[in-house]
N, C-alpha and C positions, 0 to 999 in steps of 0.2 A: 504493500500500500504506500502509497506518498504521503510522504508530513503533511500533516494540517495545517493551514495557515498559520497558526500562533508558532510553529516553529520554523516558519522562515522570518519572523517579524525580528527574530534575535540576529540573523544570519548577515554577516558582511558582504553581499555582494556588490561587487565594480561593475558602475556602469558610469562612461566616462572616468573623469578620475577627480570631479566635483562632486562627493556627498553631502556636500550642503547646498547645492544648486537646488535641492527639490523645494517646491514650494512647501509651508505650513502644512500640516494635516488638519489643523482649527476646521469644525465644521462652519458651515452656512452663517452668518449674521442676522439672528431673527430678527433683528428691528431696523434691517436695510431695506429700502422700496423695492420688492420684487419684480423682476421683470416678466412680464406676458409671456407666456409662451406661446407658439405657433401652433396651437391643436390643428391635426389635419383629421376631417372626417374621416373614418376607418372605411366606411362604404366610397369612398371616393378614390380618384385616381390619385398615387402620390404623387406632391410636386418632385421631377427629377428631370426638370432642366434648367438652365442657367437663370439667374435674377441678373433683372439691370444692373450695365457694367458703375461701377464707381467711379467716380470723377477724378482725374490726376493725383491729384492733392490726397485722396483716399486710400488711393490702391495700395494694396498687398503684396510684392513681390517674392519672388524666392523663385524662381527656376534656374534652371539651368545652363538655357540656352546662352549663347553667344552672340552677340548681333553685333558685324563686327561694324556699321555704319555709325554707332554711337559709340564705339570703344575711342577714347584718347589716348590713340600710342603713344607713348613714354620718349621725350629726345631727350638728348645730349646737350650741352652746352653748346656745341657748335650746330644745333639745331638740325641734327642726324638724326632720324629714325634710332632708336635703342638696338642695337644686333638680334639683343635676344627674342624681338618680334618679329626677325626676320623667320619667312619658312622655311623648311628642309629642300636642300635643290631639289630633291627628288619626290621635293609634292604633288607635283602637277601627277605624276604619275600616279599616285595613292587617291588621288584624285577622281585621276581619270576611271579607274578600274573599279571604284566604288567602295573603296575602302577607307575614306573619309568621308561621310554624308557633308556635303556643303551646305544644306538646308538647315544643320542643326549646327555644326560645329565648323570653328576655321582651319586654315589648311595646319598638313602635318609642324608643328612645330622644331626644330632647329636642334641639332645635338646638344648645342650649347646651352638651351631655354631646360634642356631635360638636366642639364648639367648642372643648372641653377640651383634646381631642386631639392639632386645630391649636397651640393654645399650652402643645402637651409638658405638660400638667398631669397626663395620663393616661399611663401605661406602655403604648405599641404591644406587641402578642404578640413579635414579633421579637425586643424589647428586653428583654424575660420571657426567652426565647428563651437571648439569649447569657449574660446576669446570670446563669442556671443553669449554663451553659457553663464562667462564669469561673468562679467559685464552687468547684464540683466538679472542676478542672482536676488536682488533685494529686491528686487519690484517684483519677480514672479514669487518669491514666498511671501511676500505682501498678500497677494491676491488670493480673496476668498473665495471657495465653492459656490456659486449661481445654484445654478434649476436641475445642470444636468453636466454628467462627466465623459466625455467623448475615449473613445480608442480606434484610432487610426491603422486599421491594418494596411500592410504592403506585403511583403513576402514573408510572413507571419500565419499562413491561414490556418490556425487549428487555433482551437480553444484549453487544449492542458498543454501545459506548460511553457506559458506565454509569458513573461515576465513584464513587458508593460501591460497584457490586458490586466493581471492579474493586480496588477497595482492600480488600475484604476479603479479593479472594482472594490479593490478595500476603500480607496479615495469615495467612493460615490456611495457605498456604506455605512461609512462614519457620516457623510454629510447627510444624510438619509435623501438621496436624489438619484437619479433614475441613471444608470449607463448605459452607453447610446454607442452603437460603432460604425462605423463608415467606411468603406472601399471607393476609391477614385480610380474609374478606369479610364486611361490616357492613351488613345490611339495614335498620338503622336510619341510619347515614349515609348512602347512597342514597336514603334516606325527607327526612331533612336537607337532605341538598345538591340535593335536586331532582331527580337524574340520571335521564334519562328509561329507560327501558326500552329500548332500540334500542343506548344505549350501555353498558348493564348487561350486554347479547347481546354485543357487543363485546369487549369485559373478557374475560367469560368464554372467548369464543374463542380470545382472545388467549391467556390462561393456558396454555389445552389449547396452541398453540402452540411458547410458552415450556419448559412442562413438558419436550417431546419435544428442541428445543433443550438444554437443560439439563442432559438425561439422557443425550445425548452426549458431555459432557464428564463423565459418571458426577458430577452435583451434583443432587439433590433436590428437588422445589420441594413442599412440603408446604403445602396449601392448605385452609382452613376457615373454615367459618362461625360467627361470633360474631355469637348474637343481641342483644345490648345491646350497645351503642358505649362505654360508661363502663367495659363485660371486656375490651376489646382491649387493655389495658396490663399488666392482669392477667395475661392468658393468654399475651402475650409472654412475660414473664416466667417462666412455669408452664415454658411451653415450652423456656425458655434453659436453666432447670434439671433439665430431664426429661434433656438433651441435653448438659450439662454442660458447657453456654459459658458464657463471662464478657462475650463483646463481641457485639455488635446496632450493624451497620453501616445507615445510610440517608439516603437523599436528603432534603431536607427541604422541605416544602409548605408554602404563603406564607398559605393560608387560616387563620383565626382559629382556627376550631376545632383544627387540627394544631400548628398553633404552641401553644397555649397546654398540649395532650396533652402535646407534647414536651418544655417546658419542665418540668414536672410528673416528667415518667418520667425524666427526665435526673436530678433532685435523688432521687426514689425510688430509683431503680437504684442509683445511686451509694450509697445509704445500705445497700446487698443488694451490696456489690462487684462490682457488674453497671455495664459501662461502655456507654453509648451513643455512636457515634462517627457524627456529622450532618457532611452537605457539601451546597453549593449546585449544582446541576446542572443546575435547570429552563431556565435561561436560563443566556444566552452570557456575559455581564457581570451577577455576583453582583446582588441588591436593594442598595441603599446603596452604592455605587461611585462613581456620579457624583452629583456634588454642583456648584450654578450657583455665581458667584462670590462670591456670599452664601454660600455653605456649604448650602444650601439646596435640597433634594428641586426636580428638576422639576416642574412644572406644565403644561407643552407640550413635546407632542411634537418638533418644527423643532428649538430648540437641545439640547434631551436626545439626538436621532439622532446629531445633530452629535460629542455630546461621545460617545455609546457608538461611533460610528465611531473617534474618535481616539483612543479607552482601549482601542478591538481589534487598534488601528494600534501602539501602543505596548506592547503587551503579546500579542505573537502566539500566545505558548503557548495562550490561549486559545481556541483553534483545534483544539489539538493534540487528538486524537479517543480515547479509549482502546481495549484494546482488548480481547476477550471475557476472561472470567474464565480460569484455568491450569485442566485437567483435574484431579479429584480422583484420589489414585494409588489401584491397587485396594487397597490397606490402607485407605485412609480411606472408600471408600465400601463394603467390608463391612461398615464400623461403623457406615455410617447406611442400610445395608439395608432395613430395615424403612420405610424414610419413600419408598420409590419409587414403592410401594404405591396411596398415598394419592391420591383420583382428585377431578377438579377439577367441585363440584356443580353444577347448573341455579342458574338464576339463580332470586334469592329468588320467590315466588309472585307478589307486587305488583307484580314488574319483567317476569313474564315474557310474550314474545312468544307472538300465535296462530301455530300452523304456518304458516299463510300469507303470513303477514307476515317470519317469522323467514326463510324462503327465498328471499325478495323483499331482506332486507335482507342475507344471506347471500352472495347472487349477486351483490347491486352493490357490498360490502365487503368485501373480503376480509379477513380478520385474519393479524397477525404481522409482526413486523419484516422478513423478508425483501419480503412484499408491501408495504410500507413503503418500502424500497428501490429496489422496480422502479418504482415511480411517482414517485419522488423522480427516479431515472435516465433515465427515458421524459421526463419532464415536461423535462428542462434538456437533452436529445439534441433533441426537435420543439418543447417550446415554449416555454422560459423566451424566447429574441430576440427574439419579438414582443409577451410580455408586456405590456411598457409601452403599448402600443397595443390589446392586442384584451383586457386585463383585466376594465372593466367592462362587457362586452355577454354577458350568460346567455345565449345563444344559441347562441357561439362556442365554450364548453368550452375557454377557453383559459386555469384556471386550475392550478393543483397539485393540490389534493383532496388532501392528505394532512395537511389538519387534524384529521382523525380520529385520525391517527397522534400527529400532537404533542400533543393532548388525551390521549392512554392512554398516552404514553411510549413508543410503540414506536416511534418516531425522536424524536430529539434537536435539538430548534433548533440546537447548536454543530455537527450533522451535515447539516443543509441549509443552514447558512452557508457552510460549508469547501464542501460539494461546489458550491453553486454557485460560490464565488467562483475553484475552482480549474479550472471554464469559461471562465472569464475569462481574457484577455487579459492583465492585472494582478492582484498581491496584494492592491490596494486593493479595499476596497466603498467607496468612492464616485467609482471610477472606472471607465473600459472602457465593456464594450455596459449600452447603457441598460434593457435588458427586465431583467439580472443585477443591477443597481443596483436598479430599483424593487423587485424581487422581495424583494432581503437588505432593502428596507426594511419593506417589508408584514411579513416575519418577525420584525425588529425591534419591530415594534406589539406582540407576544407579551411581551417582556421590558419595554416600555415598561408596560404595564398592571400588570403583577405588581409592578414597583418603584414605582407607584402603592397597589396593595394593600398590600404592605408598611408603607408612609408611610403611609396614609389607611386605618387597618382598620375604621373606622366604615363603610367602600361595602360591608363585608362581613356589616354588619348593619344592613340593609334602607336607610339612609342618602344620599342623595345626593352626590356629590364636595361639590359648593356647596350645604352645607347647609340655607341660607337656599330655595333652592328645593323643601322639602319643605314648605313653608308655601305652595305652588299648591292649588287646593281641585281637587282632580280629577272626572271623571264615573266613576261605575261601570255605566254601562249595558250590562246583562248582555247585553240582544239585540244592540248594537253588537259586545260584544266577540266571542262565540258568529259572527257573521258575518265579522268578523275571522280568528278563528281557522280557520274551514269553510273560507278562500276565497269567499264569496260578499256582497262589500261593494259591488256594481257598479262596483269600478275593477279592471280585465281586470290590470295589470299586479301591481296586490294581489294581486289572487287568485290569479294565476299562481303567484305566490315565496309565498303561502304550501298552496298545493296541492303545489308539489314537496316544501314540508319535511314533511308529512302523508304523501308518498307515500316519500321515500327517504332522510328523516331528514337534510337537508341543504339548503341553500339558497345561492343565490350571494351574494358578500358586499355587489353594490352593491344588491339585492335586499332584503337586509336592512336596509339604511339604507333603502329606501323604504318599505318594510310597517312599519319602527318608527315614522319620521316619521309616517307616516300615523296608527297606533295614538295616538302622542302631542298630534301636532298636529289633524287634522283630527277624530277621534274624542274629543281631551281623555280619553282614557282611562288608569289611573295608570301611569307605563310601567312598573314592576315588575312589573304583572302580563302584559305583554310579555316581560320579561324571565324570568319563572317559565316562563311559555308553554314561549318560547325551549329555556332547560333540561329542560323534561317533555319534548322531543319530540328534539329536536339529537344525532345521533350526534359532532357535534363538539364537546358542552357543554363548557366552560371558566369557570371561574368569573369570573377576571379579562378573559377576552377578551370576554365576551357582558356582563359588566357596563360594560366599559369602550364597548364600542358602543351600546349601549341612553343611558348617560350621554350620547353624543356627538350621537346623533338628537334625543333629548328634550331637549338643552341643560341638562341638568343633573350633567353629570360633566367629567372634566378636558380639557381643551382642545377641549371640544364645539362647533359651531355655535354661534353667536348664536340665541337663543330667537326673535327676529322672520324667520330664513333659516328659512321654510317651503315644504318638498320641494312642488311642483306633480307629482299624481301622474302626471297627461296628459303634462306637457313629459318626466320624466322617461323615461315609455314612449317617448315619440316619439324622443327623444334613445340612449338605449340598449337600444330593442328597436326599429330603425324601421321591419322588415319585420312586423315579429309575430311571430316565427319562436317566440322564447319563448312566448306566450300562446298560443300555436294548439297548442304541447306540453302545454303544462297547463291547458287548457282546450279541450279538444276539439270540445266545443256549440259554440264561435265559428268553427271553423275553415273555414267557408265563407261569414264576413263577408270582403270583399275589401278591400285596399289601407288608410288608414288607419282607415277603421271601427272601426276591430279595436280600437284605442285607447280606444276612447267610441264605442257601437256607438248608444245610445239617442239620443244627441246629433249622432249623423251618419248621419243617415238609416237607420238597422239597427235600431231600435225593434221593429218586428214580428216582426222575424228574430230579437233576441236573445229576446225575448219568448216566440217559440213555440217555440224551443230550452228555456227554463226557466231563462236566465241572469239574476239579479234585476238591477233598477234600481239607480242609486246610492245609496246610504243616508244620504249626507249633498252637499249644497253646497260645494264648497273653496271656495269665495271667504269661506262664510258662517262655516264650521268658521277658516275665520284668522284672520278676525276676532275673533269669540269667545277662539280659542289668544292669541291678542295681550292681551286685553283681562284674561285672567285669568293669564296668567306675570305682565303687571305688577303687579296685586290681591297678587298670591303675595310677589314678592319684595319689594314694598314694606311687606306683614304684619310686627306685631312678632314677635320670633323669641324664643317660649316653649321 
């Protein structure tokens, strides 16, 4: 069972590294003039579209976006343009190829702008982040509880073990006032951040979900769409006031864009006596925790595990699991009546699935944190013990799959820690059976990439970890990459891992290391546009986790391969597919080449055979493709770095 509330109320956990940023807990002011609240008929339609915009003077800001027509670039004394807002010569390229949306964001940035970063010359979003935090500290515990306490999900959706809903609902509690929660869907953020369609289907399932959850414990989830991403701080706000809260609890997201919203709506709000109360949740050990003995952000994974193992060892609370929000009493949810109404839309037009696809991805995914749970439970009952052994062979299905879940929030990394570790034989993770060890490690990679993002926000715009590696001159050959993507590159184990992400929006993850290496190495093709790929199609897209892999095949992100360790795709399949079993799944035209043919069917005798099946040839030489990849990371890094 999970502790009960009264024993996390003793518990120290970090979020941010302001404990005293929280507002007051003091309830409600009975002798302050109550503000009206908005009753909406429950027989009626909910309001769930935009209110009149407010006038300059009024507005709300916090997004993201870029507009680079109002930016005042920075000169020089000799009235120079600043260098560091010059772009990377080789923008127009990243450009051209779609791997900088121009619509949202400006062109690629400069080695040297990324270099800034490295030597603290540049404020990281985080660091925006708290300064807002500090700042406004005494005006938002100023501020008393109103009518009602809002929770702001984003990629939080489950209801146990939620640490800011869970705190709002003690907040809203004590005030005896009704908790209210809100989904902002932004078709233009999903345009932004890439999110493929399959996981757009997802989300929304999920909602529908949550919603019915929610409505159990008589709490609301009033969900809508906001066409421009630069109104979702707005409309927060519209909404806080329609509803006549003062606090907007939420989790808080490590990507540039969120960070810099928030920092933004934290200083507005507070200027509107509206307090914002932000906590770290996504991971088990906050961004910024561990620090090497230089004071200094990891850069490898090996001794950061080390040190996030002993900062979980020493500090066990964070462990401790919360637990659903308290029921609203019937007094408070007649008052927010009107918001049950409100029913969770289709996914934006651009995102949405053909019927046949949506039933396809339906059937193999189920949505919702209870399904979440059964495959977290099934997965450590039959097969976390042999993890450590039968992990990377796609063949064997012997991993979790519930990165979909930790990608939408509807489980919690601190909830597949604890439940695995309390399979375990020991309190320790890095001790006991070894399948529950490596497992709490691969979970770790999750928390290790985000405290990367954090530290490094330049990988969050278009950047490389090792900046000096975006000075590689890459190929864009559109017919490689298009064969790439299809599955049809003539290396059988290519094609295989990336025919299954085409067919059921997922892929295995040693899979992914080899269709990336492949893209970057033997193809030279730029790996972002692997990584865009990746995110257009991934029901498990993550921004930090699929940046941080892509960096580590391509040898250009944090504690990646050596750029001369080039994946051999052949050894690869023979090594961890050796029956076929995988390619004969995802490639069904080969399935009656026998024994190792199947590998390299043109190359071992099965030429005719793949031939009159319709399987193409290989499209390039690996020996020749290394070559080449060798000869041009050197060229790259040894470029001066404009």
């Amino acid at each position: 069972m999970p502790p009960s509330p009264n024993s996390f109320l003793s518990c120290r956990r970090s979020f941010l590294s302001y404990s005293n940023s929280l507002p007051s807990r003091a309830g409600a002011d009975s002798n302050r003039a109550r503000v009206t609240l908005l009753r909406l008929n429950p027989s009626s339609k909910p309001y769930c579209t935009m209110p009149p915009k407010r006038t300059a003077k009024q507005r709300v800001t916090g997004d993201g976006d870029v507009d680079e027509a109002s930016i005042k670039r920075p000169k020089l004394a000799n009235g120079s343009l600043d260098p560091l807002w010059k772009p990377h010569h080789f923008a127009a390229d990243a450009e051209e190829h779609g791997i900088v949306l121009r619509k949202y964001y400006p062109p690629e940035m400069s080695v040297a702008r990324a270099e800034a970063y490295n030597r603290n010359e540049i404020p990281r979003p985080i660091e925006q982040l708290e300064a807002a935090l500090k700042e406004t500290v005494s005006i938002r515990k100023s501020i008393k509880v109103k009518d009602a306490v809002i929770h702001w999900f984003k990629m939080d959706l489950r209801i146990t073990d939620n640490r800011a809903l869970w705190e709002a609902s003690q907040r809203a509690q004590e005030a005896g006032v009704p908790l209210v929660c809100i989904y902002m869907v932004s078709p233009e953020d999903f345009e932004a951040h890439l999110t493929s369609p399959v996981r757009v289907d997802f989300m929304m399932r999920t909602l529908r979900e949550l919603k019915k959850d929610l409505a159990t414990l008589d709490i609301p989830l009033y969900v809508e769409t906001v066409k421009k991403r630069k109104d979702i701080p707005e409309r927060i706000v519209d909404f806080m006031e329609e509803w006549g809260a003062s606090h907007l609890y939420a989790n808080i997201e490590y990507e540039v864009d969120e960070l810099r919203r928030e920092a933004k709506m934290v200083r507005s709000c507070a200027e509107r006596e509206l307090a914002i109360v932000l906590f770290h949740d996504t991971c088990v050990v906050p961004p910024g925790a561990l620090n090497t003995g230089a004071g200094k952000q990891y850069a490898v994974y090996s001794p950061w595990f080390r040190a996030w193992v002993a900062h979980v060892h020493a500090n066990q609370e964070l462990l401790d699991l919360f637990e659903p929000p308290a029921k609203n009493t019937p007094a408070s949810r007649e008052k927010v009546a009107g918001l049950f109404d409100c029913e969770i839309p289709d996914p934006p037009e651009n995102k949405r699935l053909s019927e046949k696809d949506a039933k396809r991805f339906h059937a193999t995914w189920p949505a919702g944190e209870r399904e979440a749970m059964d495959r977290l439970d099934k997965f450590c009952e039959e097969k976390i013990g042999q993890y450590a052994k039968r992990r990377n062979f796609p063949s064997q299905a012997a991993t979790s799959s519930i990165s979909v879940h930790l990608a939408a929030g509807t489980l919690s990394a601190r909830t597949a820690v604890r439940t695995a570790r309390d399979r375990n034989k020991t309190k320790r993770l890095d001790s006991g059976a070894e399948g529950i060890q490596t497992w709490i490690s691969e979970v770790a990679w999750r928390d290790f990439y985000k405290h990367v993002l954090v530290h490094w926000p330049y990988i969050c715009m278009n950047k490389p970890f090792k900046p000096e590696y975006s000075n590689i001159e890459w190929s864009y050959n559109s017919t490689h990459f298009e064969s790439w993507c299809n599955g049809r590159t003539g290396f059988p184990i290519v094609d295989a891992a990336m025919r299954q992400l085409r067919s059921i929006g997922w892929m295995h993850n040693r899979c992914r290391m080899i269709v990336a290496s492949f893209l970057c190495k033997d193809l030279l093709l730029d790996w972002r546009m692997g990584e865009k790929y990746f995110m257009e199609n991934l029901i498990d897209g993550d921004f930090a986790s699929n940046n941080g892999g892509w960096g580590f095949s391509a040898s250009v992100g944090v504690d990646p391969q050596p750029y001369f360790r080039i994946f051999n795709p052949l050894l690869q399949s023979e090594k961890f597919d050796p029956d076929g079993e995988y390619i004969r799944k995802w490639i069904p035209e080969l399935g009656e080449i026998k024994g190792k043919a199947i590998h390299d069917p043109y190359n071992r005798g099965c030429a005719s055979q793949a031939e009159k099946v319709g399987y193409p040839k290989p499209i390039v030489d690996h020996k020749e493709s290394r070559d080449r990849a060798l000869k041009a990371y050197k060229e790259g890094i040894g470029r001066d770095k404009p």
